[in-house]
C-alpha positions in Angstrom: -69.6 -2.7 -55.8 -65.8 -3.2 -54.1 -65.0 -6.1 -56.5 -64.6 -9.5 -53.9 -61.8 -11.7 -53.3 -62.3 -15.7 -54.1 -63.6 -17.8 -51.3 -60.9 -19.7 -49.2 -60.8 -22.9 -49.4 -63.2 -25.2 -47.1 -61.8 -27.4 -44.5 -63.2 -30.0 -46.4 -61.8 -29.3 -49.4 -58.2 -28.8 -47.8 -58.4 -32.2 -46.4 -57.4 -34.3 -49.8 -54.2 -32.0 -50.1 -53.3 -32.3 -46.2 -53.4 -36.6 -46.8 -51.3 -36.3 -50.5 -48.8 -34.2 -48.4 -48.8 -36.4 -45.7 -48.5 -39.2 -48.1 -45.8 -38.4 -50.4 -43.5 -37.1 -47.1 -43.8 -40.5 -45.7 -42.9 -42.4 -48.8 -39.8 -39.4 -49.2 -38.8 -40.2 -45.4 -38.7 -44.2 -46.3 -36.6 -43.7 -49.4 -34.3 -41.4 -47.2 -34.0 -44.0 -44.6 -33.6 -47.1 -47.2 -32.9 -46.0 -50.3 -34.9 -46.1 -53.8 -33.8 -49.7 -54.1 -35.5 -50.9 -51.4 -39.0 -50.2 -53.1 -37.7 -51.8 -56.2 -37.1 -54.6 -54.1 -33.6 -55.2 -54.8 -33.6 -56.1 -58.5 -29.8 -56.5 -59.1 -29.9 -59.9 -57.8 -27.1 -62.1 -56.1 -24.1 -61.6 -59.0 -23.2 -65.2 -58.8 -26.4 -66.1 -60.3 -26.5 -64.3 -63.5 -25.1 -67.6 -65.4 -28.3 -69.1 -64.4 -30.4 -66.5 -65.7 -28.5 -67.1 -69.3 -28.7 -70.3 -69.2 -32.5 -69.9 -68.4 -32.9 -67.8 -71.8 -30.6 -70.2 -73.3 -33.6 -73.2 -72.5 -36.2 -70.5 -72.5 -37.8 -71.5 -75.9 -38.4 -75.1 -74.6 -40.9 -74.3 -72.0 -43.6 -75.3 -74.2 -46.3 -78.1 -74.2 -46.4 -79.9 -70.6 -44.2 -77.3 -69.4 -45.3 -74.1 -70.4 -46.4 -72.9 -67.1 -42.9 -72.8 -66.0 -41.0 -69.3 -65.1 -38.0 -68.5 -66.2 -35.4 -67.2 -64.2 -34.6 -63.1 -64.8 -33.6 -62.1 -62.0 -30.3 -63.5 -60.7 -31.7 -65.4 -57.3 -29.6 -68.0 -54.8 -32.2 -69.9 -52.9 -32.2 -70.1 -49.6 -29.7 -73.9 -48.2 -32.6 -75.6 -47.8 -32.2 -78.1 -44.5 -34.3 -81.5 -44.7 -33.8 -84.9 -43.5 -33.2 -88.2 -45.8 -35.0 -91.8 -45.1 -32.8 -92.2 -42.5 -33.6 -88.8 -40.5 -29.8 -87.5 -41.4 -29.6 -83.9 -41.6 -29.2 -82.6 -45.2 -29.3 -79.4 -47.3 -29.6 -78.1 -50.5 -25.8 -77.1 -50.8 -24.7 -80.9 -50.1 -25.7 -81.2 -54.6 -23.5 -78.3 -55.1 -21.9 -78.8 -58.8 -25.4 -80.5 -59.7 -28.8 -79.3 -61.8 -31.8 -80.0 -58.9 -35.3 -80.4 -59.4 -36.6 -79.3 -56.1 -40.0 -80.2 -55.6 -42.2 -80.3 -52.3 -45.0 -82.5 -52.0 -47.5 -83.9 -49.6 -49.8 -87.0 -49.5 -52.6 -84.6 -48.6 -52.2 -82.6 -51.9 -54.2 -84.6 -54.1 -52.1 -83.1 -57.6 -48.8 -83.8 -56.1 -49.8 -87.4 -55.2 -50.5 -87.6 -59.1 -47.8 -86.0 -60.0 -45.0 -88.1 -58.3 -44.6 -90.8 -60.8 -44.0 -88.5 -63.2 -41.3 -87.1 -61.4 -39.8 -90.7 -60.6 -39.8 -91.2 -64.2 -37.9 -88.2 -64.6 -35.6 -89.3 -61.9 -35.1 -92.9 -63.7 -34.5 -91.6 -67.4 -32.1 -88.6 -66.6 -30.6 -88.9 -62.3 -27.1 -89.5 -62.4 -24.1 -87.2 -61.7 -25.2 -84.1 -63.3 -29.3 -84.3 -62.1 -31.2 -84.9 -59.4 -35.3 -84.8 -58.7 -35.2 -83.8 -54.5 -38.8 -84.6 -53.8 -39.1 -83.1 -50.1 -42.3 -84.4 -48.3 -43.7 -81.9 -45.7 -46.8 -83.8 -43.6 -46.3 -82.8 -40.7 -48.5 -85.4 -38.6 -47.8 -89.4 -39.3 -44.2 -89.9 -40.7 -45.1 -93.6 -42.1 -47.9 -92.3 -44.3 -45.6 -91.0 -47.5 -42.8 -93.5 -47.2 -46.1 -96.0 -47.2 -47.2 -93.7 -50.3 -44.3 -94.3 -52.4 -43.8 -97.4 -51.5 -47.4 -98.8 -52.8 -46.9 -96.8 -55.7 -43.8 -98.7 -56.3 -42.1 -95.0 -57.2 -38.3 -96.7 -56.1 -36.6 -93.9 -58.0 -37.1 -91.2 -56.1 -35.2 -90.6 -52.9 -37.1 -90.1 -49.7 -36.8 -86.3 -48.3 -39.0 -85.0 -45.7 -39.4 -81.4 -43.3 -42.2 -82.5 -40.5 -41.8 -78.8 -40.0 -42.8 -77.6 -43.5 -40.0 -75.1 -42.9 -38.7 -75.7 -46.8 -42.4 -74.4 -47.9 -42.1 -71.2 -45.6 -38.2 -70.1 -47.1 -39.7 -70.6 -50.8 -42.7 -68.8 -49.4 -40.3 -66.2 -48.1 -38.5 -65.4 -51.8 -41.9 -65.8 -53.6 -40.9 -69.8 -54.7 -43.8 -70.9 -53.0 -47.4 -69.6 -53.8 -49.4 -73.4 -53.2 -49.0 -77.4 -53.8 -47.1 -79.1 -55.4 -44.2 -76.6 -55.8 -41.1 -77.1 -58.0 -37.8 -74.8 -58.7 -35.0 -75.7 -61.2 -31.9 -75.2 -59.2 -28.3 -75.3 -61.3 -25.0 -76.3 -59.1 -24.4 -73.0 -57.4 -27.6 -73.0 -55.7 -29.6 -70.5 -58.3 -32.7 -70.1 -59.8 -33.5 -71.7 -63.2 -37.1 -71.7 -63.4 -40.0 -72.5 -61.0 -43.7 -73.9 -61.7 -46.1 -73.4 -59.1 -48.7 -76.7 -59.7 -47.8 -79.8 -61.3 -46.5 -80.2 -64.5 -46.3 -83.5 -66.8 -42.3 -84.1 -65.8 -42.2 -87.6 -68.2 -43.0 -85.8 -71.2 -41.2 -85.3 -73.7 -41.2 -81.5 -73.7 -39.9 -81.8 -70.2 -37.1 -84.3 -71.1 -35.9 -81.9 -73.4 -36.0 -78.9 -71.4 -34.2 -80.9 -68.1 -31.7 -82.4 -71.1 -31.2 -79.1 -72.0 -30.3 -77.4 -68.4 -28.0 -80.2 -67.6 -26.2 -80.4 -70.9 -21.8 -79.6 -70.6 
């Protein structure tokens, strides 16, 4: 018998190689047309941060205890100028602490675990605001403007400074760099406007673990 050639391929069976070709050609064409660093996402970082991330090392080992769930900073990151208003509806940003170690946390009076949280970050506030700290709690309700200054207030929490974004716009620029995942939300900023650390939840901020670490991030 004439000996036979093998049987060509089925449509069927050609499909899976047409889609892989199709495939990797499209992800080629993207990485022509952006680069390779656009699927890493850009992990350089912004330069000017990279003191931050040392730093963040540096404190590393006391994000322990009551603040273990905190992330460090690897990545060089400058956050985005946060705008908000103060008590008395005045326009203000994140820049305007340049030179100074922020806490930057975002709270509402509908988030049951930042209400509990606050008057541990008061406390904070209290024992270690001055010249070289600050807690920024920035409230985002977005429906009665009364109900968080009556919050604080009734909680006699006097040490904080009233913040507030009716527009929640602070939540959606976090959101926007991966800062901002849920409620209550807080990142560790140092003077230049970069990323220390970041803990998405509430964390125990009048511990002693976390008066050590803050102490730490703040110290000449």
């Amino acid at each position: 018998m004439p000996e036979q050639s093998p049987p060509r391929p089925t449509a069927t069976r050609r499909i899976p190689y047409a889609i892989a070709a199709v495939l990797i050609g499209a992800v080629i064409g993207f990485a022509g047309i952006y680069g390779f660093g656009a699927l890493k996402r850009n992990t350089a970082g912004d330069p000017a941060c990279r003191p931050a991330v040392a730093l963040s090392g540096r404190i590393a080992p006391l994000a322990h205890g009551e603040v273990a769930a905190l992330t460090m900073a690897t990545t060089p990151l400058r956050l985005p100028d946060l705008a908000f208003e103060d008590a008395d509806g005045k326009p203000r940003k994140l820049s305007d602490w340049h030179g100074r170690t922020v806490l930057v946390n975002l709270w509402a009076t509908w988030c049951v675990p930042c209400r509990k949280e606050m008057p541990a970050l008061d406390a904070l506030q209290n024992r270690l605001g001055g010249a070289n700290f600050q807690v920024v709690a920035v409230n985002i309700d977005t429906r009665d403007p009364e109900k968080p200054k009556n919050f604080l207030k009734d909680a006699k929490l006097t040490g904080l400074g009233y913040f507030s974004d009716p527009k929640a716009k602070v939540f959606q620029d976090l959101k926007s760099i991966g800062r901002a995942l849920g409620m209550p939300t807080s990142v560790l900023v140092d003077g230049q406007g970069c990323e220390i650390a970041t803990i998405a939840g509430p964390a125990e901020w009048d511990s002693d673990d976390a008066m050590k670490l803050i102490a730490a991030a703040i110290a000449p």
